[in-house]
BAFI-3210 file (N, C-alpha, C; in Angstrom, 3 decimals, decimal comma, padded with zeros to 6 digits):
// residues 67
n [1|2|3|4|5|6|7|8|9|10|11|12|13|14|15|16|17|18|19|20|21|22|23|24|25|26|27|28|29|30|31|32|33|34|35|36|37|38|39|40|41|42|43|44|45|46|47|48|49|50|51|52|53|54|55|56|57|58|59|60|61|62|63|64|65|66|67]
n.u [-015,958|-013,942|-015,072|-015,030|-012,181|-010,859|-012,396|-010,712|-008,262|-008,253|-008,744|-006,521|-004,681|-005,176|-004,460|-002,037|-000,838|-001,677|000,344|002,722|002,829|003,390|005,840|006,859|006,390|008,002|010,853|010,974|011,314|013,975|015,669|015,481|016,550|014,761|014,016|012,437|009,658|009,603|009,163|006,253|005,279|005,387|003,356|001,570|002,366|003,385|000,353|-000,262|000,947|-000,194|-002,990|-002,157|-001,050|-003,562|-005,308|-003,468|-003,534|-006,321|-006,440|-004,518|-006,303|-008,679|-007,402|-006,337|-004,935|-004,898|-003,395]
n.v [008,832|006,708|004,410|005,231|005,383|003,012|001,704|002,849|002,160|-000,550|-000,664|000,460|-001,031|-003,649|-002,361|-002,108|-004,792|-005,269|-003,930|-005,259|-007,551|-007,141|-006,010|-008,526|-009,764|-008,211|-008,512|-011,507|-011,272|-010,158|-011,243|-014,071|-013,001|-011,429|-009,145|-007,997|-008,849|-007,888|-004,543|-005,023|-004,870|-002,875|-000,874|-001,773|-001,962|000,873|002,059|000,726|002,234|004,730|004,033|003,286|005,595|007,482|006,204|006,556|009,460|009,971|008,737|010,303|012,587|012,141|011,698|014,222|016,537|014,936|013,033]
n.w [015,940|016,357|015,219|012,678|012,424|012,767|010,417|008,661|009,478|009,029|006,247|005,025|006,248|004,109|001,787|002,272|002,401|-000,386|-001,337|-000,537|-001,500|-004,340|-004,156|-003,287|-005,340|-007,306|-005,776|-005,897|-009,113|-009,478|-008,385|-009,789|-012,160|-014,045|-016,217|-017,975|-016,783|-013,911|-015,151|-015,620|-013,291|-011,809|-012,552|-010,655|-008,361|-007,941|-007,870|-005,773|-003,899|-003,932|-003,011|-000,352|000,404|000,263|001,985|004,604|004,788|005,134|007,712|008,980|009,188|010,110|013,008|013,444|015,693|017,611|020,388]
ca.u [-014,620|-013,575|-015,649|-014,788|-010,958|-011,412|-012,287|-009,588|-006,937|-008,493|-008,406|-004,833|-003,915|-005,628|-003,572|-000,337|-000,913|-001,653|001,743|003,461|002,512|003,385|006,928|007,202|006,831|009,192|011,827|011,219|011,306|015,558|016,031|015,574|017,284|013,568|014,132|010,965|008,614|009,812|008,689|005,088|004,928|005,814|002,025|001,063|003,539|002,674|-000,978|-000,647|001,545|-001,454|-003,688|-001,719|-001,301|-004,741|-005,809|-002,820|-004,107|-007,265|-005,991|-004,199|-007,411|-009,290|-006,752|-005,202|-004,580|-004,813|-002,180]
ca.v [008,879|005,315|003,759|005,747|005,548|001,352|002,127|003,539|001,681|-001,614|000,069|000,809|-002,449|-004,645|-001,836|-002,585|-006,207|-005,513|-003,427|-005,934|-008,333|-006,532|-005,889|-009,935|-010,339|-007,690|-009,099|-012,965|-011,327|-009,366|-013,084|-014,311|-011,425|-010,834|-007,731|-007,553|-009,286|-006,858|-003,853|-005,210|-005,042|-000,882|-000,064|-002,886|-001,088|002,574|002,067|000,312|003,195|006,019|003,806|003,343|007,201|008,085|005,626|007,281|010,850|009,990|008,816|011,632|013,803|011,623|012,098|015,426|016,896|013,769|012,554]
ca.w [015,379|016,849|013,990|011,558|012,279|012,256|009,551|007,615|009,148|008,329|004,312|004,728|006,423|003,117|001,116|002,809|002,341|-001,258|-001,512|000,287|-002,056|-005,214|-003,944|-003,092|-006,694|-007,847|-005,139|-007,052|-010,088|-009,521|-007,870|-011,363|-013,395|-015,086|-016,459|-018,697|-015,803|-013,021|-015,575|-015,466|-011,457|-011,354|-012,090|-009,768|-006,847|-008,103|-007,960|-004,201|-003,157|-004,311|-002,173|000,790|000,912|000,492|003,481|005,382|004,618|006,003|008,904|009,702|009,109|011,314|014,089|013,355|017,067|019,284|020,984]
c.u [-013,971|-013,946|-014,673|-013,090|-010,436|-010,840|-011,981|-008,342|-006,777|-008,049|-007,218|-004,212|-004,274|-004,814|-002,438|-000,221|-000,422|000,070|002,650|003,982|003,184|005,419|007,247|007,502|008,156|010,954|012,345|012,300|012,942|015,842|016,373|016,024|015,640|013,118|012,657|009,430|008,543|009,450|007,075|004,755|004,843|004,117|001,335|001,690|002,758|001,411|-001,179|-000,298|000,332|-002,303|-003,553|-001,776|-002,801|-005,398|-005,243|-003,309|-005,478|-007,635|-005,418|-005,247|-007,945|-008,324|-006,169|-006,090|-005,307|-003,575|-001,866]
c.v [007,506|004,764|003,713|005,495|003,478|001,042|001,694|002,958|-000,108|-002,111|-000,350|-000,657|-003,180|-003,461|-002,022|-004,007|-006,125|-004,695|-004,633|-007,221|-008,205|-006,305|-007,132|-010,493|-009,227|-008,329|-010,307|-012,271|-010,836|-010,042|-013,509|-013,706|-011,749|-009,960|-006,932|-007,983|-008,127|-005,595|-003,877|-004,845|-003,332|-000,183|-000,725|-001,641|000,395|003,107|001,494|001,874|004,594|005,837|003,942|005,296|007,927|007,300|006,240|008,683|011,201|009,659|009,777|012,581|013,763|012,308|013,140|016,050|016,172|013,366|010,972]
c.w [015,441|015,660|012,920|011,334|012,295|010,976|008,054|008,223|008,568|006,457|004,781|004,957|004,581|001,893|001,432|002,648|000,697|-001,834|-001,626|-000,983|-004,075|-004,944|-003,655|-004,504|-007,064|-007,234|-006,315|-008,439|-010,564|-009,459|-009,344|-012,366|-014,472|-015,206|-016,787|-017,408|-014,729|-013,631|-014,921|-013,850|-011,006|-011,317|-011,010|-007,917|-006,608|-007,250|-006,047|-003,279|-003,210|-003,213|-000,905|000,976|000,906|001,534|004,239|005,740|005,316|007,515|009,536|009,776|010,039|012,765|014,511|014,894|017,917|019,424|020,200]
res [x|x|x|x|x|x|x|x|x|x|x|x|x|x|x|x|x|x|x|x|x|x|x|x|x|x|x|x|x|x|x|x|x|x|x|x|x|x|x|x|x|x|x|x|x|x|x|x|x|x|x|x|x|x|x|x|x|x|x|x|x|x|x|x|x|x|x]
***
């Protein structure tokens, strides 16, 4: 389980990065009133947020009833 739970939070971390990253541009992009640029970034965000929850999900599976 140790391994395996590694893992999956390793995933999630390099998904939270890529979130992270994706919302740095959208930030810039309000900074700049770039209405049409900040559009482009929503499937960018979306698509992190799907990931991040399906790493999360598996983390909880992994761990479901440990302390």
């Amino acid at each position: 389980m140790s391994g395996e739970l590694n893992e999956v939070i390793e995933n999630e971390i390099v998904s939270l990065r890529g979130l992270l990253s994706a919302l740095e541009k959208q930030h810039k992009y309000i900074l700049d009133n770039a209405v049409f640029k900040m559009e482009s970034v929503i499937d960018e965000i979306k698509k992190s947020n799907i990931e991040v929850a399906k790493w999360e999900m598996k983390r909880r599976d992994i761990t479901k009833g440990e302390p």
